[in-house]
C-alpha positions in Angstrom: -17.9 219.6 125.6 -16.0 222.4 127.3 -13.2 224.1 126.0 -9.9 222.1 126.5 -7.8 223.3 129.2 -4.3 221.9 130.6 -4.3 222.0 134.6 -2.8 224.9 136.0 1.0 224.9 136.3 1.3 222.4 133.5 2.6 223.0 129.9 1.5 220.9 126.8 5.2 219.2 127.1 4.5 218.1 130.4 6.3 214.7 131.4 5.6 213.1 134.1 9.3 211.9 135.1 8.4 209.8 138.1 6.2 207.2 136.6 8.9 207.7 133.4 11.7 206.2 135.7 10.0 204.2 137.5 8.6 202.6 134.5 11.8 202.5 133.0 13.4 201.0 136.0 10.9 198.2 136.1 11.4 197.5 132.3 15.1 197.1 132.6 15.2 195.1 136.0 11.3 193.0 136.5 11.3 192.7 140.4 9.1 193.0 143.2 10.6 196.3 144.8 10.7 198.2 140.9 7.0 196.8 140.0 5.9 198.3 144.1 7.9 201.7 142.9 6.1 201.9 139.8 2.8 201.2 141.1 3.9 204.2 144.1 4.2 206.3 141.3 1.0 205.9 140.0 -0.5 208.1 142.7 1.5 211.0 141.7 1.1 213.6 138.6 -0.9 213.6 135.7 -1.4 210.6 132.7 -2.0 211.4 129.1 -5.2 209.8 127.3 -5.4 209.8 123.8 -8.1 211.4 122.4 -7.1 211.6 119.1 -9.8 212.2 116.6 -12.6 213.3 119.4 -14.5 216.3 117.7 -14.9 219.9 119.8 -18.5 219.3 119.8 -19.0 215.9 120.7 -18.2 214.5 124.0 -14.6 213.3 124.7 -13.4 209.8 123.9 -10.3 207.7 124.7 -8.8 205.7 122.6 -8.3 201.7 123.4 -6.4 199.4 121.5 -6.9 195.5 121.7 -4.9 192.9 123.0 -3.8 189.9 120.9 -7.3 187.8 122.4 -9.2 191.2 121.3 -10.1 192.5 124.5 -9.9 196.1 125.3 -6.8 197.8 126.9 -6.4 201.1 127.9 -3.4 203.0 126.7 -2.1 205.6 128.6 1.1 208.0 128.6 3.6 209.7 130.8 3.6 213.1 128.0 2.7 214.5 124.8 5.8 212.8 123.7 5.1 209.3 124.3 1.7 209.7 123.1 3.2 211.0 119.7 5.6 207.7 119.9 2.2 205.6 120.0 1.0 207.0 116.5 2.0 206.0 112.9 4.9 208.2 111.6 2.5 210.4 109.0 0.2 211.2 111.6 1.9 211.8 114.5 1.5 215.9 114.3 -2.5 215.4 114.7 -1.9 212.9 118.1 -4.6 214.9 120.8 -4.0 213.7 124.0 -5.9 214.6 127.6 -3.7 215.5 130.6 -5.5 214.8 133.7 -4.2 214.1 137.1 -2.8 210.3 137.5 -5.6 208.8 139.7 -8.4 209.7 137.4 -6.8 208.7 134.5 -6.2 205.2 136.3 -10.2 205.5 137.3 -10.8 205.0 132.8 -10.1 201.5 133.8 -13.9 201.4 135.1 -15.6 203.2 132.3 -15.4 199.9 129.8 -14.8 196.4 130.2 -10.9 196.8 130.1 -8.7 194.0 130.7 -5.3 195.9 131.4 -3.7 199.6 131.1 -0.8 199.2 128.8 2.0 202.6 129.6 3.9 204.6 127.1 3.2 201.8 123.8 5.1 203.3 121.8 8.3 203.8 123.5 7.6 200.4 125.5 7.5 198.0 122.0 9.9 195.1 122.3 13.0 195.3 121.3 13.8 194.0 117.3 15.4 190.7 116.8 18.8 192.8 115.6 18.6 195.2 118.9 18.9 191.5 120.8 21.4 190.0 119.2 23.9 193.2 119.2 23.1 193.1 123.1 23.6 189.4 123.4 26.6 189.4 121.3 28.4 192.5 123.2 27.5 191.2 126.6 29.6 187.2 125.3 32.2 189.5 124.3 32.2 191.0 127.3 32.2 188.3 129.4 34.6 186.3 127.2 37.2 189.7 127.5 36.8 190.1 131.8 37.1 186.1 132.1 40.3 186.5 130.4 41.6 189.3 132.3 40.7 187.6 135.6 42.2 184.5 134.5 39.4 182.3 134.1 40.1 181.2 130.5 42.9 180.8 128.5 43.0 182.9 125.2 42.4 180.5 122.3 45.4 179.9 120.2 46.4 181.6 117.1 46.5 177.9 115.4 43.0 177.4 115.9 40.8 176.7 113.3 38.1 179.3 114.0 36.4 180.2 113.1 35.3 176.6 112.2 34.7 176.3 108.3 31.4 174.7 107.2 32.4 171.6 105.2 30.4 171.1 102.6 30.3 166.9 102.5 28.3 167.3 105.8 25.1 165.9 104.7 
């Protein structure tokens, strides 16, 4: 295998910030015009391929992971960074990863019998059933608050019995 070499011009902290955002923006808002931006973006810059645990003198190999049906998906990464994201916490100092310009890295997809490209897993995992819940419960309280500043609602009394008390003959 030859000696590893980054593209000239390009620094091991390189980040491709325009699949990032794009990425990013698609994530936050699903929609036709974000998902045609993201794909756009593919065309441009380099991907990261993980190659950890490939040996100097063997040829280069990429990692896959599985999806839940155990077929093969191809991870790829926007930088060093999100790679490092993708690895357990002990070993994310040995994460090797193989910058290459954008187009090629999308060409992996032929080498195996892949069944997707998943980007940036480790920064992309879903969110944790506490992270929804603070989000759900500051965006009621939100709307609760601006609803009755606008006038929509009336503030509940301070007589009310609420929070209701849980009544323990209920059966």
């Amino acid at each position: 295998m030859a000696e590893a070499q980054i593209p000239e011009g390009l620094t091991a902290d390189y980040a491709n910030e325009l699949v990032q955002d794009a990425l990013t923006a698609l994530q936050t808002e699903p929609d036709y015009e974000r998902l045609a931006a993201f794909l756009t973006s593919l065309r441009e810059g380099y991907l990261v391929a993980d190659v950890t645990g490939t040996h100097k003198k063997k040829s280069t190999n990429v990692r896959t992971i599985r999806s839940t049906k155990g077929q093969l998906v191809l991870p790829l990464f926007t930088s060093m960074d999100e790679l490092r994201l993708a690895h357990p916490k002990g070993s994310k100092d040995q994460a090797k990863g193989a910058i290459m310009p954008a187009l090629e890295a999308l060409r992996l997809i032929e080498t195996s019998p892949f069944v997707a490209v998943q980007f940036n897993t480790g920064s992309a995992a879903p969110p944790s059933a506490a992270q929804i819940h603070r989000a759900s419960t500051r965006r009621s309280a939100y709307r609760s608050w601006a609803a009755r500043d606008q006038g929509l609602i009336e503030p509940r009394p301070k007589e009310a019995n609420w929070p209701p008390k849980w009544n323990s003959t209920l059966g």
